[in-house]
N, CA, C and O atoms as a GROMACS GRO file, in nm:
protein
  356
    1UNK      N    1  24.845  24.622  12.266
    1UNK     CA    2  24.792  24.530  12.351
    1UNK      C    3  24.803  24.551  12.496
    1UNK      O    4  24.709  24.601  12.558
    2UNK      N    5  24.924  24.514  12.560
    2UNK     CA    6  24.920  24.526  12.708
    2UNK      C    7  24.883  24.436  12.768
    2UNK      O    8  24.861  24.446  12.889
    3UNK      N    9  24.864  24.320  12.698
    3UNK     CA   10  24.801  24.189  12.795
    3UNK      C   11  24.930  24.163  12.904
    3UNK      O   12  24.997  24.249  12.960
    4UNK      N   13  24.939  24.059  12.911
    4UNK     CA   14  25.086  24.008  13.031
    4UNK      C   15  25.022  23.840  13.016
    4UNK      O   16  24.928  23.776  12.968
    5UNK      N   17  25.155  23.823  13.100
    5UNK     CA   18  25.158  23.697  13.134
    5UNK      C   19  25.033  23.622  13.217
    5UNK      O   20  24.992  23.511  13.184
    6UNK      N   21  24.975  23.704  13.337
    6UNK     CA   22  24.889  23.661  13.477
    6UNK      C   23  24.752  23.631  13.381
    6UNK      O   24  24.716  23.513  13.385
    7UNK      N   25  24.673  23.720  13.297
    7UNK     CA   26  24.541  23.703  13.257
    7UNK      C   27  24.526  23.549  13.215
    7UNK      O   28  24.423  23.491  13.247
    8UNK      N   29  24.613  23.491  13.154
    8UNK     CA   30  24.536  23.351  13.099
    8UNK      C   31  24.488  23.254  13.232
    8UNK      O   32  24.381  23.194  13.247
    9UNK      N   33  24.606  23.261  13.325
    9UNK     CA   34  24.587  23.204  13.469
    9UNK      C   35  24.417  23.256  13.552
    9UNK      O   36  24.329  23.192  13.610
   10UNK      N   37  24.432  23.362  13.527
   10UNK     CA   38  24.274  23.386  13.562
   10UNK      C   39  24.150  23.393  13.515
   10UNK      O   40  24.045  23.424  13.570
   11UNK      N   41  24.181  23.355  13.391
   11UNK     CA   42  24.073  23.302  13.284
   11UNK      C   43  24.040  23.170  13.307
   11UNK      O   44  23.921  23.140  13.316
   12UNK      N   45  24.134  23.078  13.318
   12UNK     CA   46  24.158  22.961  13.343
   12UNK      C   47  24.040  22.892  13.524
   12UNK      O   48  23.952  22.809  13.547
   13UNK      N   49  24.118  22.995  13.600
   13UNK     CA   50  24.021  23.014  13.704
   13UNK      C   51  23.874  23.031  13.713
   13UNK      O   52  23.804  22.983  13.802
   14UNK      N   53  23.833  23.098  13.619
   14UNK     CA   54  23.731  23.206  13.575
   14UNK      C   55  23.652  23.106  13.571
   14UNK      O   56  23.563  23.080  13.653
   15UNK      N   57  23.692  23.018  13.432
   15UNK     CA   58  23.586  22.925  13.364
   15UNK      C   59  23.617  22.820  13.487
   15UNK      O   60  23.513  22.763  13.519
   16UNK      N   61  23.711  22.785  13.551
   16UNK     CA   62  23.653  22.673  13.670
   16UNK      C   63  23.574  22.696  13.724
   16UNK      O   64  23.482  22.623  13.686
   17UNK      N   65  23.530  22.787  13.831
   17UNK     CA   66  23.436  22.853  13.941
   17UNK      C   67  23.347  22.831  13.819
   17UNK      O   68  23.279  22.728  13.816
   18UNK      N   69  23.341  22.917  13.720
   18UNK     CA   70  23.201  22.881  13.643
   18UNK      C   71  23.132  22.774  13.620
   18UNK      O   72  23.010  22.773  13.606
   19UNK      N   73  23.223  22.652  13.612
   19UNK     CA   74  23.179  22.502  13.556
   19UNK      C   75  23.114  22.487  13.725
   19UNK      O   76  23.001  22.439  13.738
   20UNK      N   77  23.179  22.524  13.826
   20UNK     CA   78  23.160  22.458  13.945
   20UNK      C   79  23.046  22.513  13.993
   20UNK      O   80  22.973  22.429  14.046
   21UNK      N   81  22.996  22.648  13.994
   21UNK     CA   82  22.914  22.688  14.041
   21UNK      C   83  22.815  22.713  13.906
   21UNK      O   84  22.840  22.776  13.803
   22UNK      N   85  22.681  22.634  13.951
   22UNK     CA   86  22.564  22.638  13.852
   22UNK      C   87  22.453  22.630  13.929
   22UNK      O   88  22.444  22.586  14.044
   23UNK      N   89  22.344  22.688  13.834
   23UNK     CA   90  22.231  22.653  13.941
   23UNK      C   91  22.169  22.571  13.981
   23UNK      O   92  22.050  22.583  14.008
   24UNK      N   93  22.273  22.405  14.002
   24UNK     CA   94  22.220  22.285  14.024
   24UNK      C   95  22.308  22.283  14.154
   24UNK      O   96  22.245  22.288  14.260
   25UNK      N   97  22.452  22.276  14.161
   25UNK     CA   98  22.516  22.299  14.259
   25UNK      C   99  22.452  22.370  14.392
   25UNK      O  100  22.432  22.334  14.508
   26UNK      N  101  22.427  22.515  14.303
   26UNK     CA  102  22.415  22.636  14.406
   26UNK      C  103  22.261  22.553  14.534
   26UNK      O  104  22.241  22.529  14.653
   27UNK      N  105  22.195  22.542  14.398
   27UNK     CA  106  22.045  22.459  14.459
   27UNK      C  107  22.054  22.340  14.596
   27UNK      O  108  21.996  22.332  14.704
   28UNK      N  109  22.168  22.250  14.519
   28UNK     CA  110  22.199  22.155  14.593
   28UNK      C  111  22.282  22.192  14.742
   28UNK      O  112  22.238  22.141  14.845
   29UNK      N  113  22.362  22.252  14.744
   29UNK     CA  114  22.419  22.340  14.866
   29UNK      C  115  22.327  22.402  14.942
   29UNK      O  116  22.358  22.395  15.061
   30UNK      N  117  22.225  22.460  14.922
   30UNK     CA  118  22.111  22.528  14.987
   30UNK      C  119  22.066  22.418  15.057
   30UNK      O  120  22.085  22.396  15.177
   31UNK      N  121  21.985  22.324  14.948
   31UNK     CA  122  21.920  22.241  15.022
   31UNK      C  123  21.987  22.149  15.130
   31UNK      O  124  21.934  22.122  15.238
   32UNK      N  125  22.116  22.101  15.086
   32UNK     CA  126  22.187  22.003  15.166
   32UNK      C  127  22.175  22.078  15.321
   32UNK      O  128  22.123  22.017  15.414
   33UNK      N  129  22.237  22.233  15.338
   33UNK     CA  130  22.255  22.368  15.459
   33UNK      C  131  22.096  22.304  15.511
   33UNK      O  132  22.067  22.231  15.605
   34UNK      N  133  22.010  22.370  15.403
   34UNK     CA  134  21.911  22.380  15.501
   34UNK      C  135  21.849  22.252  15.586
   34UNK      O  136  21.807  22.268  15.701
   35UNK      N  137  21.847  22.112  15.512
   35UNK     CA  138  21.838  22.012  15.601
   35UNK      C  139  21.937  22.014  15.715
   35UNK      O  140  21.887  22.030  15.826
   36UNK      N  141  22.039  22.004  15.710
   36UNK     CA  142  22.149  22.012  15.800
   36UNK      C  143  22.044  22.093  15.946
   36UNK      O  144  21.974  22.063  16.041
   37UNK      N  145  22.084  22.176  15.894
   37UNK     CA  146  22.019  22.298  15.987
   37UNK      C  147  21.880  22.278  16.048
   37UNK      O  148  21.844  22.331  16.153
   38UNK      N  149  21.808  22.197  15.975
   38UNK     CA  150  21.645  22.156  16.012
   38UNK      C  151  21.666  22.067  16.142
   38UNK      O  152  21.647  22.098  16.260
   39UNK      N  153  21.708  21.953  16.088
   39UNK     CA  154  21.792  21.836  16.160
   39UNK      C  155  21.847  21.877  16.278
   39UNK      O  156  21.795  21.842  16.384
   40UNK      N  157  21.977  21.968  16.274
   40UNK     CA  158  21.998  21.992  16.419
   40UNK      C  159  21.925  22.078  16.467
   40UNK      O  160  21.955  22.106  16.583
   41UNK      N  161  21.820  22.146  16.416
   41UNK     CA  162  21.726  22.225  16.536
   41UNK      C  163  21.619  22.120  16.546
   41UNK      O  164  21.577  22.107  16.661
   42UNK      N  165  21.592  22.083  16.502
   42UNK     CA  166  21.518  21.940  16.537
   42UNK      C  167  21.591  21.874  16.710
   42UNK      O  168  21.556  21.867  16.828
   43UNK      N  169  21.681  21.846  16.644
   43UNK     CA  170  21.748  21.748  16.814
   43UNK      C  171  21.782  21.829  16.875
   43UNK      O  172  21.815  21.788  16.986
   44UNK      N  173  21.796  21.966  16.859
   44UNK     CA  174  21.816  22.087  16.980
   44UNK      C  175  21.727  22.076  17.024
   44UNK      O  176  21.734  22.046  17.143
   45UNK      N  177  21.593  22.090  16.970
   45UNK     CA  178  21.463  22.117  17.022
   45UNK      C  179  21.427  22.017  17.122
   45UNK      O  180  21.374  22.036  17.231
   46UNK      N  181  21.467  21.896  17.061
   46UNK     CA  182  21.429  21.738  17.153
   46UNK      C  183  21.527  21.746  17.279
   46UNK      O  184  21.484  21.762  17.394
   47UNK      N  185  21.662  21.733  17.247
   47UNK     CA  186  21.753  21.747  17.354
   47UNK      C  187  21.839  21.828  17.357
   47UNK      O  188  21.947  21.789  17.314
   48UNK      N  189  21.830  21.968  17.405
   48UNK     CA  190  21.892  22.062  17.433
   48UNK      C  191  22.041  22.051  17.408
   48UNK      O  192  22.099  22.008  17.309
   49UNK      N  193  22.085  22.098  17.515
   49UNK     CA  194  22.237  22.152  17.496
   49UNK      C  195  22.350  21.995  17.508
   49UNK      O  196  22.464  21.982  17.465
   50UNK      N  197  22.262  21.895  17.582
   50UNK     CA  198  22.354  21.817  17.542
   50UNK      C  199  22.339  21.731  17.375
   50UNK      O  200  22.414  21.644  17.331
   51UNK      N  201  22.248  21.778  17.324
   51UNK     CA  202  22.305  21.717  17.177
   51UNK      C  203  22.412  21.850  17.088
   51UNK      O  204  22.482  21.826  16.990
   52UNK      N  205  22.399  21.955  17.142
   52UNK     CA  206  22.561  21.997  17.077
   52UNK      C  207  22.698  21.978  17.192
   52UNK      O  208  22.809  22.029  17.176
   53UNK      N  209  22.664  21.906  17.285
   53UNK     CA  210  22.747  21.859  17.359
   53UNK      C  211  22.809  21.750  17.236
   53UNK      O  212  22.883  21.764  17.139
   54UNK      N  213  22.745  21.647  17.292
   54UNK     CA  214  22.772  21.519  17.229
   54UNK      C  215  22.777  21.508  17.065
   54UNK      O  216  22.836  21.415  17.009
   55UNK      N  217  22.726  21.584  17.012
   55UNK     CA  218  22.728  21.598  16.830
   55UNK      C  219  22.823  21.646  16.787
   55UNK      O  220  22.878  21.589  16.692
   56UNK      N  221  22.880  21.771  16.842
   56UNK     CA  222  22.986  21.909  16.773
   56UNK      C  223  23.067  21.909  16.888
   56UNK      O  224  23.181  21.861  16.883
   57UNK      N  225  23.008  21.972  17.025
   57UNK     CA  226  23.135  22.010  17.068
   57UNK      C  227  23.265  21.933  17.151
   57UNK      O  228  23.372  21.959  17.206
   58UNK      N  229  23.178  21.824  17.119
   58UNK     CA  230  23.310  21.706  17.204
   58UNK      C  231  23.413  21.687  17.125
   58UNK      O  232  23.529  21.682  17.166
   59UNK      N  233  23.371  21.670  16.981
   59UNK     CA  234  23.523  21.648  16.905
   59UNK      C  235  23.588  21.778  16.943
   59UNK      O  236  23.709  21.759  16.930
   60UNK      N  237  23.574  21.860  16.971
   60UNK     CA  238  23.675  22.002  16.983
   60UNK      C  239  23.797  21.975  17.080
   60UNK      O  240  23.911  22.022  17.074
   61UNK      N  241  23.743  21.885  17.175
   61UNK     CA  242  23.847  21.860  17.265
   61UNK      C  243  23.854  21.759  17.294
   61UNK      O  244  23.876  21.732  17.413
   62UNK      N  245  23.842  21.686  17.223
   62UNK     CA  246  23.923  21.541  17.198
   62UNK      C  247  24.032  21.512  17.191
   62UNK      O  248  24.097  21.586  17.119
   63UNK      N  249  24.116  21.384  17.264
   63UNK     CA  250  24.193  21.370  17.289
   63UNK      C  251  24.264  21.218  17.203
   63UNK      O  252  24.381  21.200  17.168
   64UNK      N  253  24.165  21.142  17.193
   64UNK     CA  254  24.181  21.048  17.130
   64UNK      C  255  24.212  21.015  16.966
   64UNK      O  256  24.127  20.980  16.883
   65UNK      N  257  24.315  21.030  16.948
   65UNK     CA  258  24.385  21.056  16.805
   65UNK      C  259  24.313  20.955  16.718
   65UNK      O  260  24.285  20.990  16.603
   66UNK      N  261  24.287  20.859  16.750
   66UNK     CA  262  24.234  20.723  16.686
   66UNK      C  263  24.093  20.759  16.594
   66UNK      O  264  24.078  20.732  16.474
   67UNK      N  265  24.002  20.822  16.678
   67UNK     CA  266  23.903  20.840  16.637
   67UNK      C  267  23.859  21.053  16.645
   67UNK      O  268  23.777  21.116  16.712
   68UNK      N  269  23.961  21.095  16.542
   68UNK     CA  270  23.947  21.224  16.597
   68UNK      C  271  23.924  21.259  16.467
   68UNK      O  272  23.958  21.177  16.382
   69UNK      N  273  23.870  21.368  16.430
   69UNK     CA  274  23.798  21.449  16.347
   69UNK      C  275  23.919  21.562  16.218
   69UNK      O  276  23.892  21.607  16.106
   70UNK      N  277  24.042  21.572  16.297
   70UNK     CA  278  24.196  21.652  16.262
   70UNK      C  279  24.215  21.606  16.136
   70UNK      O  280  24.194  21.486  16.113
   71UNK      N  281  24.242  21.660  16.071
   71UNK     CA  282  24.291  21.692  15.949
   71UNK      C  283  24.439  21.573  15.927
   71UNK      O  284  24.481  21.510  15.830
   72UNK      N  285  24.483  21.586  16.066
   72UNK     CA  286  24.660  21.565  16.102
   72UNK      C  287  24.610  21.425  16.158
   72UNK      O  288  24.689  21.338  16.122
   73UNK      N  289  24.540  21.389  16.210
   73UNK     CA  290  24.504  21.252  16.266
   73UNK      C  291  24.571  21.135  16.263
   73UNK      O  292  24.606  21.071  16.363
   74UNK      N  293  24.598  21.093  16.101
   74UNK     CA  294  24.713  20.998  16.066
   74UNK      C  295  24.803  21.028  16.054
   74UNK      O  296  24.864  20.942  15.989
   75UNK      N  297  24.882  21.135  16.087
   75UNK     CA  298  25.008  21.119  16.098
   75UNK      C  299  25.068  21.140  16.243
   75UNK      O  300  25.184  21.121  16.280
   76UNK      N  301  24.945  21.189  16.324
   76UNK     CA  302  24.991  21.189  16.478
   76UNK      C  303  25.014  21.024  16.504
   76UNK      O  304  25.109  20.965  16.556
   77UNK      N  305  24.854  20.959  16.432
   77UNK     CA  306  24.866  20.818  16.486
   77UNK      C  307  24.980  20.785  16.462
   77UNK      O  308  25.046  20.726  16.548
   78UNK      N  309  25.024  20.812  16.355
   78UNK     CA  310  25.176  20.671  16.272
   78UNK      C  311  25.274  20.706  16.374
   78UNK      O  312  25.342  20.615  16.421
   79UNK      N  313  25.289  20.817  16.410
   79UNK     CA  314  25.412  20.907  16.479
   79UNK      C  315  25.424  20.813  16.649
   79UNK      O  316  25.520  20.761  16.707
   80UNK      N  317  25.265  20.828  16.685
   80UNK     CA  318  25.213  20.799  16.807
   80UNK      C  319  25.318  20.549  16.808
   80UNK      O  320  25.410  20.481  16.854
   81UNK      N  321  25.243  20.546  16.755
   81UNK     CA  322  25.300  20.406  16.728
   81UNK      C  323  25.373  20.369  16.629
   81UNK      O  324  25.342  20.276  16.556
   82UNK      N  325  25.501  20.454  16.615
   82UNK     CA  326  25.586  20.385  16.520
   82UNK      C  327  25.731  20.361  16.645
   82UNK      O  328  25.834  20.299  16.620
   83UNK      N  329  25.706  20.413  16.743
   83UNK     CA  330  25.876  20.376  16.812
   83UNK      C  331  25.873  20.230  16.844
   83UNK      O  332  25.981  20.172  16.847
   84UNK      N  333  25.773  20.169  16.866
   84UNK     CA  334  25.791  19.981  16.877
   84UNK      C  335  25.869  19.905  16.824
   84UNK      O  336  25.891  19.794  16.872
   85UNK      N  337  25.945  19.964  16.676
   85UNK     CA  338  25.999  19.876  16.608
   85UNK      C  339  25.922  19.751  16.542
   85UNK      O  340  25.847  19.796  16.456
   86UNK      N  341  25.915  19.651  16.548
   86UNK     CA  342  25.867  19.496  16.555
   86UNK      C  343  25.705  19.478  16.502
   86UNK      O  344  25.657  19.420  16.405
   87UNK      N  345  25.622  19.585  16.656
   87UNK     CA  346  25.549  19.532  16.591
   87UNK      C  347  25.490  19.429  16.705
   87UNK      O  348  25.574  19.368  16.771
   88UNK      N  349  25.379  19.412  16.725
   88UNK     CA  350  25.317  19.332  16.834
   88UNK      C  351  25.304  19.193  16.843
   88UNK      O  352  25.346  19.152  16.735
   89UNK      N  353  25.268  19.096  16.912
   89UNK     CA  354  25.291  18.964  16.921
   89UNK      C  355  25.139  18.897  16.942
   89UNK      O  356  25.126  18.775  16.953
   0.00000   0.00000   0.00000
């Protein structure tokens, strides 16, 4: 034989990606990209550089934890307002 331990783990893998990727998925991903993509060259076309101003590149440097786009967001917030103790009035 010679099998080992690792192959069932990547079999296991194997058939996930397979269930996940089909040609309804794959279809659906295309199409979802390509509207995406229609859409913002659409409002590029209408309003230039400030709609990837205001669309994409403002969250990049955002400052406002409240309403920010981060992954980490809620736990800056909790961090941000937890020294009060109490609690507001």
């Amino acid at each position: 034989g010679g099998g080992g331990g690792g192959g069932g783990g990547r079999s296991s893998c194997m058939r996930l990606v397979a269930c996940l990727v089909t040609r309804e998925t794959v279809t659906f991903a295309a199409v979802s990209a390509g509207v995406f993509c229609a859409l913002g060259a659409a409002c590029y076309a209408l309003y230039g550089d400030d709609f990837l101003r205001e669309a994409f590149l403002y969250h990049l440097s955002r400052t406002d934890i409240r309403h920010n786009f981060s992954s980490a967001f809620y736990g800056a917030y909790l961090t941000e307002h937890s020294g009060g103790g109490g609690g507001g009035s």
